[in-house]
PLY file of the C-alpha trace (Angstrom):
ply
format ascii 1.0
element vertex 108
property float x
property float y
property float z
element edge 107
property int vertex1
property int vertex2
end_header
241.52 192.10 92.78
241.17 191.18 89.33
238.32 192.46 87.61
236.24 189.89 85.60
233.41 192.21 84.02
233.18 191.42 80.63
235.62 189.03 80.30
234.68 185.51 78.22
235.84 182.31 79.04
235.43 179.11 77.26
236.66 175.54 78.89
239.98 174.36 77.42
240.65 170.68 75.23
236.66 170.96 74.15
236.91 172.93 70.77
235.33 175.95 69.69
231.78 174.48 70.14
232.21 174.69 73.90
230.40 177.14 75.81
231.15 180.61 76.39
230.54 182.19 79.74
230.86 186.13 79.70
231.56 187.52 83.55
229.81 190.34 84.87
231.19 192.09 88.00
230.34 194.54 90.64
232.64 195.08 93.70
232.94 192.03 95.08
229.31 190.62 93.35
230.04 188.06 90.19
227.42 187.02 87.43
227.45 185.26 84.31
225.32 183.86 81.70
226.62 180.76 79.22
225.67 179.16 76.14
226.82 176.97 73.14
228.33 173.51 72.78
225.71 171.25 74.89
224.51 174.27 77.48
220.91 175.69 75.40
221.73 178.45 78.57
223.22 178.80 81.81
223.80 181.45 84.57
225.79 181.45 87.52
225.74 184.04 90.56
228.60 184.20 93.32
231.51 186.36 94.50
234.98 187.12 94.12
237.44 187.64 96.61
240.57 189.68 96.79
242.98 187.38 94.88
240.12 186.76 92.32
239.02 183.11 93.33
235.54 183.03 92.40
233.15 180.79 94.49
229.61 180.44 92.61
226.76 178.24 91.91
225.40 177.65 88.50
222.31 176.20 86.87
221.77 175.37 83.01
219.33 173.74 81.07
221.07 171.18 78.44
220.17 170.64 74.73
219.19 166.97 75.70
216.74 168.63 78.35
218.42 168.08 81.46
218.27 170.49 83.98
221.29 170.92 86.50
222.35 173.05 88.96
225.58 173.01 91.10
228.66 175.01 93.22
231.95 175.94 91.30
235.53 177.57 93.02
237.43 179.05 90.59
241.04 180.08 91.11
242.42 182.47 88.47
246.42 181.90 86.72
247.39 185.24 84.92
248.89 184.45 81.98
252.11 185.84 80.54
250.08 187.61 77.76
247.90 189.05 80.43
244.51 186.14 79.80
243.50 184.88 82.67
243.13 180.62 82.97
240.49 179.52 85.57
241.63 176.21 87.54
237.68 174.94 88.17
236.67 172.51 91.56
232.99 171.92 90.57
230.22 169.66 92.33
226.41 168.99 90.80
223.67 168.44 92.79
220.61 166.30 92.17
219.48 163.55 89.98
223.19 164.23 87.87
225.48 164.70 90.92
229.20 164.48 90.25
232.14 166.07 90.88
235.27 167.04 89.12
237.95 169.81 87.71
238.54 172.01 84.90
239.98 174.66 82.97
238.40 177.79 81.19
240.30 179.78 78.95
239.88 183.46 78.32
238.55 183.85 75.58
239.52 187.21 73.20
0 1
1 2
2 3
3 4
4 5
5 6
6 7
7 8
8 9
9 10
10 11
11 12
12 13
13 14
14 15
15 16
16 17
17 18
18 19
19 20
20 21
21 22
22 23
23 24
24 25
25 26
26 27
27 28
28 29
29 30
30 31
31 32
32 33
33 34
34 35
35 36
36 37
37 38
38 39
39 40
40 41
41 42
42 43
43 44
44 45
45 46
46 47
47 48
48 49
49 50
50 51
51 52
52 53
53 54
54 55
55 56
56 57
57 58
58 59
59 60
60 61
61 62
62 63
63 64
64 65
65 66
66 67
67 68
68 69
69 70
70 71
71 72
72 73
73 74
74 75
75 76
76 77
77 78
78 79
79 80
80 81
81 82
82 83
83 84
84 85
85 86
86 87
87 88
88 89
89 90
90 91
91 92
92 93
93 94
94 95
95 96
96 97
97 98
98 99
99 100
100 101
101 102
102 103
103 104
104 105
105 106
106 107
């Protein structure tokens, strides 16, 4: 299992502005909190499984107001230099429902 607590993650091809999500872990019990580019803040609260794919939901309130909440499935890539790359599947809910993917980065 790969072990996310305290690891940082920012999403890849948005520049440094983008947000920064630092993990939490505990056993099998994942948590995060977010903030920066366009998220004012944002937590998430899921789990992670053996092979470290992380299935979560996650609110945040924007900096244009907007409230939104949603499910996310991550699926980690180790990198050769040991950083992990999350491969994202995420879905909103509500008045701003989408879908789409994504990449975080780890960030050092």
């Amino acid at each position: 299992m790969i072990n996310y607590d305290g690891r940082r993650f920012q999403p890849t091809g948005h520049g440094p502005d983008a947000p920064i999500t630092t993990y939490r872990q505990d056993g099998d019990l994942l948590w995060a909190d977010l903030f920066g580019g366009k998220v004012r803040r944002g937590a998430l609260c899921g789990r992670c499984d053996g092979e470290g794919v992380l299935d979560f939901t996650y609110s945040m309130v924007l900096k244009d107001g907007r409230v939104i909440a949603g499910h996310c499935r991550s699926t980690p890539e180790v990198l050769a230099d040991g950083r992990i790359r999350l491969h994202e599947a995420w879905e909103r809910y509500g008045p701003y429902a989408e879908a789409g993917v994504g990449e975080l980065g780890e960030v050092q």
